[in-house]
C-alpha positions in Angstrom: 150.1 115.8 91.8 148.5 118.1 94.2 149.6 118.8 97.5 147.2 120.3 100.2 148.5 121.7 103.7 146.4 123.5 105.6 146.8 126.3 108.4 144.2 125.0 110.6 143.0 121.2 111.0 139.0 122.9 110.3 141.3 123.2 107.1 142.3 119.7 106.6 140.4 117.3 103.7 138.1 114.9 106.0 138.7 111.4 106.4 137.8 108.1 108.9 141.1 109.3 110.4 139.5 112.0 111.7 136.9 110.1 114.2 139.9 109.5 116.2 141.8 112.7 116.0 137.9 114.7 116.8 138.0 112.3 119.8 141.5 113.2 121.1 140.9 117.0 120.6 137.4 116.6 122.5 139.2 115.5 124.9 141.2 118.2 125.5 138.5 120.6 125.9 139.1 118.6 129.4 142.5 118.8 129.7 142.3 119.9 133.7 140.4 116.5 134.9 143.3 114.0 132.9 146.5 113.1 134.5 149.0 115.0 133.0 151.0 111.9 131.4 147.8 110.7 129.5 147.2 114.2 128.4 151.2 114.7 126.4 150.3 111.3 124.8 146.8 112.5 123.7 148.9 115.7 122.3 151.7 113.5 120.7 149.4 111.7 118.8 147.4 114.6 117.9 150.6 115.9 116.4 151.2 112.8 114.4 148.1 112.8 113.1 148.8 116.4 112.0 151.6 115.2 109.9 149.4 111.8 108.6 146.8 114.4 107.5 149.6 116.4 105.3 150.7 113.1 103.5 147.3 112.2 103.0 146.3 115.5 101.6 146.9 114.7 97.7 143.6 114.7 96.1 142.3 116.7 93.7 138.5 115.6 93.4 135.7 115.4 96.0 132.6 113.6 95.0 129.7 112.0 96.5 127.9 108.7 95.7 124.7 106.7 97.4 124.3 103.4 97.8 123.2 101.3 94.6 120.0 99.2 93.7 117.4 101.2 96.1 113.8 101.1 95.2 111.0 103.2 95.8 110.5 103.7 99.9 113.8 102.5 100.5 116.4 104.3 102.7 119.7 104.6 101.5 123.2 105.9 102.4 125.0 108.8 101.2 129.0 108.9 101.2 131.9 111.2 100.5 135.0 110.9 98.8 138.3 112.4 98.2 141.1 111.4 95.9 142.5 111.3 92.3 141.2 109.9 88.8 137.6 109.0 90.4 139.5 106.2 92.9 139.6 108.0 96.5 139.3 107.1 100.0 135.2 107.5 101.8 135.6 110.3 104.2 132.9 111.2 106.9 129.6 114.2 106.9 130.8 117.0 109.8 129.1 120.0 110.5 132.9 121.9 110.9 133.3 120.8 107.3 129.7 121.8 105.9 128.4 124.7 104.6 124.9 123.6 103.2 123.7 120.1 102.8 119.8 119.8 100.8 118.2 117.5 99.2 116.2 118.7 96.2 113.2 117.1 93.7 110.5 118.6 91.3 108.3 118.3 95.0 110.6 120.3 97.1 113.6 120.1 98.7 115.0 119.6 102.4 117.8 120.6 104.8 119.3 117.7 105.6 122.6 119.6 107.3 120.4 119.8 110.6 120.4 116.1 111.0 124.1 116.1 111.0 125.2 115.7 115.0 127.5 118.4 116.0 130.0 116.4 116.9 132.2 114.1 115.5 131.6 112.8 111.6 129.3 110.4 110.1 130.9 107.8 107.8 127.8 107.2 105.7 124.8 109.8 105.9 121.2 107.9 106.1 118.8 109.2 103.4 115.0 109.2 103.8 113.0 106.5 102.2 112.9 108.3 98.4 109.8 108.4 96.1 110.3 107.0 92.2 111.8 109.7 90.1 115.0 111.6 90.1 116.5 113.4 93.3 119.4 116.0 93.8 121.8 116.6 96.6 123.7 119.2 97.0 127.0 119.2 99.4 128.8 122.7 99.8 131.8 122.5 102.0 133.2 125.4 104.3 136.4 127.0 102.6 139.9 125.3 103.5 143.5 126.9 102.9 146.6 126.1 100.9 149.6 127.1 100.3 151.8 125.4 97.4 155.2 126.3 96.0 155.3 128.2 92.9 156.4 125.1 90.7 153.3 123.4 92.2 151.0 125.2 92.0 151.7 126.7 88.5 151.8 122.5 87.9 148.3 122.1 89.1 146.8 125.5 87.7 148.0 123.5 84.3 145.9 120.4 84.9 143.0 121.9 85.9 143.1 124.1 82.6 143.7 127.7 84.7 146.4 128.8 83.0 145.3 132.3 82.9 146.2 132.4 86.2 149.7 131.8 85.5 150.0 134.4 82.7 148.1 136.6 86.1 150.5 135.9 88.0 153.5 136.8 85.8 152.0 139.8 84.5 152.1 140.8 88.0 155.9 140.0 88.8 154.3 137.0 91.0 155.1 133.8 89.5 157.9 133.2 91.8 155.9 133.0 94.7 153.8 130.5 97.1 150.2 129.9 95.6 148.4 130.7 98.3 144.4 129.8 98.0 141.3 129.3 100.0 139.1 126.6 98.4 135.4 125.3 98.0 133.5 122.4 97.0 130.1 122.2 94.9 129.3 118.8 94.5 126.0 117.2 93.2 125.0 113.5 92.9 122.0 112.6 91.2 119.9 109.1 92.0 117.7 107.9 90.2 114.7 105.6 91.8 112.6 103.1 90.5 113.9 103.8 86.9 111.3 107.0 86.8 113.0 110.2 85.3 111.9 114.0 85.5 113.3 116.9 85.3 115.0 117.4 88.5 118.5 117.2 86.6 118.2 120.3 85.7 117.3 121.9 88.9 120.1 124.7 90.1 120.7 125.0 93.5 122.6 128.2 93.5 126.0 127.1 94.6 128.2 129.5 93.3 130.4 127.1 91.1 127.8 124.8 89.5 127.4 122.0 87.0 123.5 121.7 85.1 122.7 118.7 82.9 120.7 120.2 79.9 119.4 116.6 79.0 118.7 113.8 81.1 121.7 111.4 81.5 119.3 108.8 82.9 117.0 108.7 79.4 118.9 106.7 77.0 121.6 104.1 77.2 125.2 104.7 76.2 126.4 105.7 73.6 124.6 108.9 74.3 125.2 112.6 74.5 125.1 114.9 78.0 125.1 118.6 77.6 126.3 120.6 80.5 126.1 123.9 81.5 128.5 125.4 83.8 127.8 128.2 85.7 129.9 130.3 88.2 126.9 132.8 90.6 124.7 132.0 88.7 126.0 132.8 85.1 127.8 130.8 82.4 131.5 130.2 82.8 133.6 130.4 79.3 136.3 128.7 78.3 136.4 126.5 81.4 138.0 122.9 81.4 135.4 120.3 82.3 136.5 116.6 82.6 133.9 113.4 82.6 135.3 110.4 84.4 134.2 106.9 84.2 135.0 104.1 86.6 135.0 100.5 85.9 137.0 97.3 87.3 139.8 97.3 84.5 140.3 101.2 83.7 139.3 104.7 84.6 138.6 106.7 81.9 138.5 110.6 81.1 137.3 112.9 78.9 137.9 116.6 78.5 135.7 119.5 77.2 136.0 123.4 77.0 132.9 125.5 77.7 131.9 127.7 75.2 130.6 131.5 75.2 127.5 130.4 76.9 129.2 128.3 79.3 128.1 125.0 77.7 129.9 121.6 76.8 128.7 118.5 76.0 130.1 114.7 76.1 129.4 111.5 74.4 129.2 109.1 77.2 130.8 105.6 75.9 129.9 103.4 78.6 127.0 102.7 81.6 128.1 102.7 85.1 129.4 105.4 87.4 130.2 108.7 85.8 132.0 112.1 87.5 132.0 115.4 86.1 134.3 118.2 87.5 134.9 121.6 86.8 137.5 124.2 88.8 137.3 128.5 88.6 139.4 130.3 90.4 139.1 134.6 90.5 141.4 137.0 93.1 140.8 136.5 96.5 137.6 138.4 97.6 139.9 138.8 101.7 143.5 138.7 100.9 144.4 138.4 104.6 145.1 134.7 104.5 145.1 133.8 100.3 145.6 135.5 97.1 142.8 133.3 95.4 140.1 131.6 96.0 139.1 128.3 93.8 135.7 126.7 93.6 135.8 123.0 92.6 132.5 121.5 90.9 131.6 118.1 90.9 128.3 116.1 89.7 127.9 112.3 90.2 125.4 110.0 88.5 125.5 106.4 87.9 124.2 105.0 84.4 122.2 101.1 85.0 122.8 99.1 82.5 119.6 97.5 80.5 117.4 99.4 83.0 114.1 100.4 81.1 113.4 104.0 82.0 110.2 106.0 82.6 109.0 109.0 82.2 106.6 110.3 84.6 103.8 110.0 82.1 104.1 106.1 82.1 105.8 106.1 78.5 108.9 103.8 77.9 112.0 105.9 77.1 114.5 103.2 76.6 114.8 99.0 76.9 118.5 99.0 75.5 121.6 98.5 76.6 125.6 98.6 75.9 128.2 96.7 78.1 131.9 98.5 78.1 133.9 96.3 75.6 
C-alpha cells in the first residue's frame, strides 16, 4: 500500500471531507470578526482533519466516471475518484486542485474548468446536453507532494513496474533515503451517446503522460481486443507497465501489459461493463527544491454496454452481440 502525506493541504488527495475543512479555512480568512473561543475550535478541528486526511491518503488510482444510460440531449454528471483496485471514494471538482479540465469531440472541444466556482468543490460536475457519438474529457490535476520511507517507496516503485528507479537510486548511493516526489494526474473518460461511435477515441489532448486507444473499445462486444498507445510529451513510452481493471459486483479484475518500443500494448477485454486503464512514469525532478522526482499517473475510463447495437456515423450496424461475465 501506498501512503500519501503531503506538505501543504493544496497537496492533499480531494475528498467530500474537504467541503467542510474549505469552509473552516474560509473562515479564517475572517479570523478578526470571530470570538476568539469559536476561532481555536475552528483551528482544532482543522488540525484533525489534517491528520483524517493523512489516514485517508492511501490510494493509488484517480479516475473519472459519468453518469450511465444518458441519451442524446441529455445532461449528465461527471465524478471523481480516488482509491485502490478500481473501488475508491467520489471526491469533489476544485479549481485549487485543477490544472485543465476540456471536453473534446470530432466537432471541437470546450473549457469546462471556467465553470468550476472558485470556491469550495463540486461533488458531481454537470455536463452539457451531449450530441450522439463519442466524447472525451480530459482532467489534469495541479502537482501534489510526497514523501515516503525508503522501504515504501521502493515497495510502490515495484507495483507500479518502476523499478529502474530503484536500481537509480542505488546506483547513486540513495536507496536509503526518503522518496521524495511531486505528482500528476492525466485522466481520460470516454462516453459514449446514443450507441453512435467515431473516432474521438483516438483524439490526444496533449497531457504530458497520456493513454490513446488505437481501436474503438465501443465497436464490438467482449471478447475483444483494445490497442493502446502510451505516450509521455507527446512521444511513445517503452517498457512501461500498463494495467486494465474491470469492476463488477462479485470481483475486480486486472490485467497487466508492457509497452513495447513504440509505446504500444494491447488487451483482450473478457468482459462488458466498466473498464480502467492506468499507466505511471516517473523521470528526475525537473526543480529539486521540494522532490527528487516527479511521477505522472495516467488513467482512461470507458464503460462497455452490454447487447448495445453500435453505429457508426454512416448509419451502418457494427455489432448486435453480446457476452455476460460468467
Amino acid at each position: 500500500m501506498r501512503v500519501e502525506t503531503a506538505a501543504t493541504l493544496n497537496a492533499l488527495p480531494e475528498g467530500d471531507y474537504r467541503i467542510e475543512l474549505s469552509r473552516l479555512l474560509l473562515r479564517s480568512q475572517i479570523s478578526d470578526q470571530l470570538p476568539s473561543p469559536l476561532m481555536k475550535r475552528c483551528f482544532k478541528l482543522c488540525g484533525l482533519a489534517a491528520m483524517m486526511l493523512g489516514a485517508l491518503a492511501h490510494a493509488h488510482e484517480f479516475w473519472m466516471q459519468s453518469s450511465p444510460g444518458a441519451g442524446p440531449g441529455q445532461e449528465m454528471g461527471l465524478q471523481l475518484f480516488v482509491g485502490e483496485n478500481f473501488e475508491g471514494d467520489r471526491i469533489g471538482f476544485g479549481c485549487q486542485y485543477l490544472a485543465d479540465l476540456k471536453l473534446h469531440s470530432l466537432n471541437g472541444g470546450a473549457d469546462l474548468g471556467q465553470k468550476l466556482p472558485q470556491q469550495g468543490v463540486l461533488g458531481t460536475f454537470p455536463l452539457p446536453a451531449l450530441p450522439a457519438g463519442i466524447h472525451l474529457v480530459s482532467y489534469d490535476s495541479q502537482p501534489s507532494f510526497i514523501e515516503l520511507p525508503a522501504d515504501k517507496f521502493h515497495a510502490y516503485l515495484h507495483d507500479e513496474g518502476l523499478d529502474r528507479i530503484i536500481e537509480q537510486r542505488k546506483d547513486a548511493g540513495q536507496e536509503a533515503r526518503p522518496g521524495r516526489e511531486r505528482y500528476r494526474r492525466n485522466v481520460k473518460h470516454l462516453i459514449r451517446i446514443g450507441g453512435v461511435t467515431d473516432k474521438t477515441y483516438a483524439l490526444q489532448t496533449g497531457q504530458r503522460l497520456e493513454i490513446v486507444p488505437q481501436n474503438d473499445p465501443f465497436e464490438s462486444q467482449p471478447p475483444s481486443s483494445l490497442r493502446l498507445a502510451v505516450r509521455f510529451d507527446g512521444k511513445p513510452l517503452q517498457n512501461a507497465l500498463v494495467k486494465a481493471w474491470h469492476r463488477s459486483p462479485r470481483q475486480t479484475t486486472m490485467l497487466r501489459a508492457r509497452t513495447d518500443n513504440g509505446g504500444n500494448a494491447s488487451f483482450m477485454l473478457p468482459f462488458t461493463g466498466d473498464w480502467m486503464i492506468s499507466v505511471v512514469h516517473m523521470i528526475p525532478a525537473e526543480q529539486k527544491e521540494l522532490a527528487d522526482w516527479d511521477s505522472f499517473w495516467g488513467n482512461l475510463t470507458f464503460s462497455l454496454p452490454q447487447g448495445e447495437n453500435t453505429q457508426r456515423q454512416d448509419g451502418k450496424s457494427v455489432t448486435d452481440g453480446t457476452r455476460k461475465e460468467d
